[in-house]
N, C-alpha and C positions, 0 to 999 in steps of 0.2 A: 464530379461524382453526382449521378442524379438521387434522387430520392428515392427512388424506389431500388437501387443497389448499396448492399455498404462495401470497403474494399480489407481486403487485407494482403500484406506482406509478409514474405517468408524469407528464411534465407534455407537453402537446401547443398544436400552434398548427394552424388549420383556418379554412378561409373556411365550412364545410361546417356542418352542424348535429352539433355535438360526441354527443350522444347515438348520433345513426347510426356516428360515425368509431368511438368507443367500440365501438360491436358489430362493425367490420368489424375491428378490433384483437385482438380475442377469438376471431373468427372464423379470420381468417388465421394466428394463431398458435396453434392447435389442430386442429379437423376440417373446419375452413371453407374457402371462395374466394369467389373476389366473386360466384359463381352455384351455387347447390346442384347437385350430383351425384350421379348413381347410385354406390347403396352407401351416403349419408348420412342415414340412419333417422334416427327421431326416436328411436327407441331408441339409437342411436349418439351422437346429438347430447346427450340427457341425459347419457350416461356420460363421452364427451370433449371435450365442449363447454368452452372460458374461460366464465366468468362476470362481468360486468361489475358491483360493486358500487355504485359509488358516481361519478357525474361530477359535479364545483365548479366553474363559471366562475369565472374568475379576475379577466379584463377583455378589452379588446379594440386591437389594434393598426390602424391605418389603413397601413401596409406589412408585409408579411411580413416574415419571419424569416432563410429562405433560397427560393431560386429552384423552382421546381415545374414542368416543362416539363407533366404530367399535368395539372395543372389550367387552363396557358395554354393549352393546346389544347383545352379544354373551355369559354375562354372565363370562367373561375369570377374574381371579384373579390370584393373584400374586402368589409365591415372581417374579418378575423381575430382569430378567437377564440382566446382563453386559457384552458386547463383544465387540472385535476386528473383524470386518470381511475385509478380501482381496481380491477384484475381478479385473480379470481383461476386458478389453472391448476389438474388435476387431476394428481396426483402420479402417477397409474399410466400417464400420456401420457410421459414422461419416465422413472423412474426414476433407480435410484443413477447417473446419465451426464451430466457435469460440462458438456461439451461442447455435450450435444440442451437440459440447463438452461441455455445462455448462448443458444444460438441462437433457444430459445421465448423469454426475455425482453426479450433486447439482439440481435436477430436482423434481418430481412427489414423488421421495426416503421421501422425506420429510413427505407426506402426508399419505404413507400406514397404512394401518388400523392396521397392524399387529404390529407397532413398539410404545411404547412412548417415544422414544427417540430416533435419529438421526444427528449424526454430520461427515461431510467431514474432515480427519483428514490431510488425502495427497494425492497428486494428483500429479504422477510421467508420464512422459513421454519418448518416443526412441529417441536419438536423431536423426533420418531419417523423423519423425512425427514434432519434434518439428523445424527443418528445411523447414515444409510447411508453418508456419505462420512468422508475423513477427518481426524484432528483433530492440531494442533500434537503434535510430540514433545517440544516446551518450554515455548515460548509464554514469561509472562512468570515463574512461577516456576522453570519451569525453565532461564531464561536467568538466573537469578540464583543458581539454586544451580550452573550450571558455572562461574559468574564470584568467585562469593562475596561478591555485593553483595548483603548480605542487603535493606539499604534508601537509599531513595536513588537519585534518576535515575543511569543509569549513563553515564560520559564515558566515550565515544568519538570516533574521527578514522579519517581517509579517507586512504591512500596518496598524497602528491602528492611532484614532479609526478604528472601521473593515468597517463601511460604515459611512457615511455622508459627507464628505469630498469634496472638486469641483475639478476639473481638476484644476486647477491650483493649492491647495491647495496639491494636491497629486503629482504633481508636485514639489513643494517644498519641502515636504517632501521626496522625493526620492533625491533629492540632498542633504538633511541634511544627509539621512542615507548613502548614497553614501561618504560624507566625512568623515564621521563617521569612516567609512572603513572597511563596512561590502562586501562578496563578493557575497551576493544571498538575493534576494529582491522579497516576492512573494505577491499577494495579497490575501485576507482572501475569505474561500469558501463560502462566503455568498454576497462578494462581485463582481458581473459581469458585467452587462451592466445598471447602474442606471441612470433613468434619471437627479439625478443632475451630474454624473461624466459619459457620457456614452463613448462606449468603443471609438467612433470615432474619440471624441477629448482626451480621455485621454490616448490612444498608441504614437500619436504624440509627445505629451506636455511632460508625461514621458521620452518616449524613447531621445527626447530633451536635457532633462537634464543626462539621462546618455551617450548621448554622450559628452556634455558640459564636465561634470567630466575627461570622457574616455582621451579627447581632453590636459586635463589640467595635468591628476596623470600620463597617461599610465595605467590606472586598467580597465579591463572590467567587469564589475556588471551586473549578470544574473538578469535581471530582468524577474520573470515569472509572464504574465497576465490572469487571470481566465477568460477565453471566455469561461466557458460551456456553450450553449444553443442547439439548434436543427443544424443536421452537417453542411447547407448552411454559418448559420452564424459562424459557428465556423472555419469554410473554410476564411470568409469572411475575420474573425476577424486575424487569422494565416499568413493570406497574407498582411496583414497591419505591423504585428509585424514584418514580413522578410522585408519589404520594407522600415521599419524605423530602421534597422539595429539592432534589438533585438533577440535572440535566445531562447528563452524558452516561453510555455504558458504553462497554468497548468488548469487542465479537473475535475470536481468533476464526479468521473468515474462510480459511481451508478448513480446519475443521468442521466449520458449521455448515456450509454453504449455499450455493448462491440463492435456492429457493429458500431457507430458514432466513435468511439474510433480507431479502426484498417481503417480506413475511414479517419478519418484525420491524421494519420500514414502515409500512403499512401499519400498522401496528400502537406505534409507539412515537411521541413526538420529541424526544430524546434527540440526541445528536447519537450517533455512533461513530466510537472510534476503530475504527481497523487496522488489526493488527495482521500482516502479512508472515506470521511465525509459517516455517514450512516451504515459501516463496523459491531459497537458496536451490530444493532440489528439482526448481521447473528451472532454475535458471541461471546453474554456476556454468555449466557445459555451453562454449558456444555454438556448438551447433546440437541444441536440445531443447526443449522449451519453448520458453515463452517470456519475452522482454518485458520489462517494469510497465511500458507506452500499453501493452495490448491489456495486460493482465489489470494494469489502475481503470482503464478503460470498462472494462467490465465489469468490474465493483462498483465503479462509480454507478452505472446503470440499475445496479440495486440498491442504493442511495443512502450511499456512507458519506459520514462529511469528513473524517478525517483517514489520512492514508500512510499508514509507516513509510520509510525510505529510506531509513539505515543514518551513519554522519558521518559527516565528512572527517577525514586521518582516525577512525574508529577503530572497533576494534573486530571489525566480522570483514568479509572477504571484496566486501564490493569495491572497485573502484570508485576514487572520487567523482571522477566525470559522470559514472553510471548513477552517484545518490544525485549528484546537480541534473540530469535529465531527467529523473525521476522525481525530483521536485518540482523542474518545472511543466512538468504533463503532468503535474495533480492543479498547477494554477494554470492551464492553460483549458478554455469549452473545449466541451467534446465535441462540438457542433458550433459553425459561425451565430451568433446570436442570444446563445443560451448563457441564462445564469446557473454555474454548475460546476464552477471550480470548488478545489475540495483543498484544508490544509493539511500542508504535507507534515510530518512529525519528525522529527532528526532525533534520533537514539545511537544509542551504542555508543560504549566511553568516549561519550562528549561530555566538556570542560569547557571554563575560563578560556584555555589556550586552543582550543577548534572552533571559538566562536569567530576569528579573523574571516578566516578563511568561507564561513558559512556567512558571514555577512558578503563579501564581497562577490559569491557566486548564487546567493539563492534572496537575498535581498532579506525583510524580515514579514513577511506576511507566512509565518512558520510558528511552530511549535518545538523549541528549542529542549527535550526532556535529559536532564542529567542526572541519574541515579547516584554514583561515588563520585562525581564532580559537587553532589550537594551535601549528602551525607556523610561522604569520607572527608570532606575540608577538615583540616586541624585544627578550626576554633569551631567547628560545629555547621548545622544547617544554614543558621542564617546567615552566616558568614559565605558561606558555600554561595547563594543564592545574590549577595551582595555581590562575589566577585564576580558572576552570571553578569549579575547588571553594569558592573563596572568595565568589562570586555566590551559589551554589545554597544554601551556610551563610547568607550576608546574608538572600536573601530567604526561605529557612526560618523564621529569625528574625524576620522583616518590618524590618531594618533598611532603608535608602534604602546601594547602592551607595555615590554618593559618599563617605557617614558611613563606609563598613565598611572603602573603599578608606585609610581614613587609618593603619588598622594594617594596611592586608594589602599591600605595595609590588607585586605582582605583580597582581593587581586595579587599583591606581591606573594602572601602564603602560599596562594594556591598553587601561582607560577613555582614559588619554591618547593612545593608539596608534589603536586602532579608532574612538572616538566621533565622531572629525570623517568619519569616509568616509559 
């Protein structure tokens, strides 16, 4: 890949002859439309033209994928094709502009008449291109040297309930789970600026008691605040968490996006945690969307250090293999050379008993966050957060849970607690 192109991959479905669709893909998301125009030289077309590298059939469906009114009215019938197509784009069509790079890749593609089916598979970049935008303030060393985990997945939990709660109640609660002694504390993406806990008086009252703790263990607790809203407030709200001595806020990054997002980067010297709430409907459909690789890819460039990605035997729809890839394309450069990996966050009813399995495929340079694996344990948080520890030691070890559960009482609970649900 030279420098001055980036690439992306598609996977596409087409009644049509995949070569053609492939050129009108390249076409329409550069200098093209479906009929050449005055003003489109071929001198023009060398310079801004996509270029279609590479198309692989795949196989062939005898139904589509999804519905095509363009092609029913044209009469077109199957079988439909399956393919790989490879294009790449020219960087000086785009520029450092986050926004014209989501729309040339994951753009209008979506919609062509020619295709029923459509998915962003990868989304690769030069490293001299991925140098114009910008990079984690943390990322994963630097969420370790604010937390002082120097190694070792780091335990985190999520605010529940997710909302009702007062500022002082949320306050309490973060001092419970602070002794508890968990090291990452974030709040739930549904939770932002409410008026019974809003965000004015509950950054204060928090960040309060995480210094209180700070003051007392020596621990410092990332606590990250969910300021999404419109970027002034989110500006507003980032300057409050740096002036109460807190280091992280966490953005639900569809909602906000990509410009409010590289805006408060710029912005603010915080870490920001990304939350991919909303992700599932670019990307349950296999042939729709836009894969975990393209979509982390692009946040990354507006320069989030950390990246949800669901957990492993959880409880939301993704495949295991799909959170372990998606793990490791958040600790994998975007570009040979660069420092710019981001950490990946494991949620969703993760427990004591899904920590095996995540050790052994994702390693621990992670953020392990368990909501009712901390809070719901049956002798309470800390207990919860012990039996955290006592998995992550077991399977470091390679011992087998049950064996490790026989000296650790807070591990066997849980296994007793959690294993039947």
């Amino acid at each position: 890949m030279s420098d001055d192109h980036y690439q992306a991959e598609y996977l596409i479905e087409t009644p049509l002859d995949v070569e053609q669709v492939a050129q009108v893909m390249a076409g329409e998301q550069s200098c093209g439309t479906f009929a050449r125009v005055a003003g489109e030289t071929d001198e023009l077309r060398s310079r801004a033209r996509a270029e279609v590298l590479d198309v692989q059939v795949i196989d062939q469906a005898s139904q589509p994928a999804l519905p095509n009114a363009f092609l029913t009215r044209k009469q077109v019938a199957g079988p439909w094709t399956r393919a790989r197509v490879r294009i790449q784009f020219p960087v000086a069509n785009v520029g450092a502009n986050l926004p014209t790079l989501a729309a040339t890749v994951a753009g209008n593609l979506y919609d062509l008449g020619e295709v029923t089916g459509m998915r962003l598979d990868t989304l690769q970049v030069p490293a001299a291109y991925r140098a114009q935008f910008d990079f984690p303030s943390h990322g994963v060393r630097g969420t370790r040297a604010a937390t002082g985990v120097t190694h070792g997945a780091l335990i985190g939990t999520i605010i529940k309930p997710n909302v009702g709660l007062s500022v002082q109640e949320t306050a309490a609660l973060v001092t419970t789970l602070c002794e508890a002694g968990v090291d990452f504390i974030k709040d739930d993406e549904i939770s932002t600026d409410p008026v019974h806990a809003p965000l004015a008086q509950r950054i204060p009252a928090v960040m309060a008691a995480v210094r209180s703790y700070r003051e007392r263990s020596g621990r410092n607790v990332m606590m990250a605040f969910n300021i999404s809203d419109e970027l002034d407030a989110m500006r507003r709200h980032a300057d409050l968490v740096h002036r109460e001595g807190g280091s992280c806020v966490m953005v639900s990054l569809n909602g906000c996006g990509f410009s409010a997002v590289q805006s408060l980067r710029r912005s603010t010297p915080l870490a920001i945690h990304g939350h991919r709430n909303g992700f599932g409907a670019m990307s349950r459909h296999s042939l729709l969307g836009i894969s975990f690789q393209a979509y982390q890819t692009l946040w990354r460039l507006a320069g989030v250090d950390h990246m949800h990605v669901h957990g492993l035997q959880g409880k939301f729809a993704q495949t295991d293999d799909e959170v372990v890839e998606s793990a490791r394309a958040c600790l994998t450069p975007l570009a040979p050379g660069q420092d710019d990996v981001v950490m990946p966050a494991f949620s969703s009813g993760q427990w004591a008993g899904t920590v095996p399995v995540t050790y052994q495929a994702a390693g621990e340079d992670l953020l392990f966050m368990s909501g009712g694996g901390i809070l719901a344990h049956p002798d309470g948080p800390a207990a919860g957060v012990a039996s955290l520890r006592q998995a992550w030691e077991a399977s470091r070890n390679g011992v087998a849970l049950a064996d490790f559960a026989r000296q650790a009482p807070e591990l066997r609970r849980a296994l007793e607690f959690f294993g039947g649900r």
